[in-house]
Phi, psi and omega in degrees: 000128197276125129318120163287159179298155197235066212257157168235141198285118171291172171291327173277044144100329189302090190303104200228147178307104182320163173215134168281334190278340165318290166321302167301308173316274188313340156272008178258018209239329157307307198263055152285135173093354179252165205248052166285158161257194147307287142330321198258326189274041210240293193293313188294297204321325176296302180304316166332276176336282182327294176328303204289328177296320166348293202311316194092356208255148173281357201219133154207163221249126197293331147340274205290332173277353161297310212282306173322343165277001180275333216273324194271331168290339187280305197274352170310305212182083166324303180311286181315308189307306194301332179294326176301294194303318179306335166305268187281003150275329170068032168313134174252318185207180224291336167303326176285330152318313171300317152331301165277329160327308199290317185290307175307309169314245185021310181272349189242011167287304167278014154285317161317312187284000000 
């Protein structure tokens, strides 16, 4: 089965091929100290990928593929997602944490009912 190509737009403008091993870095560098493997972020990068092709679109902006790692990092491993999050979210301060702190309690109250 043939793919179309999958590139991602950098900030400086450079234009580069996706790499799941890209992807596998930069989240691995959130779950240092979590009892993530190797395997699962092997798995989030696939699913990244996948998600991202939905789109249809051939190009994405390295913004946007961060923010696309989040949903899948979040259900991997909360600590790594906030840690992830502070990033490509750009929290200034200890409210913005609280906030997604607040939201996650939130998601798991009503998962609970």
């Amino acid at each position: 089965m043939e793919t179309a190509s999958l590139n991602v737009i950098k900030r400086s403008g450079v234009i580069e091929p996706f790499s799941r091993e890209k992807v596998i870095s930069g989240v691995r560098k959130a779950c240092q100290g979590r009892p993530v493997t190797e395997a699962d972020l092997a798995v989030l990068a696939q699913a990244v990928e996948e998600a991202v092709r939905q789109t249809g679109s051939s190009q994405i902006d390295t913004n946007d593929l961060g923010l696309a790692i989040l949903e899948p990092l979040r259900t991997l491993d909360e600590v790594a997602y906030l840690r992830f999050a502070s990033v490509y979210q750009a929290f200034d301060s200890l409210e913005d944490f609280e906030s997604s702190i607040a939201q996650l309690r939130a998601d798991h109250a009503a998962a609970s009912e």
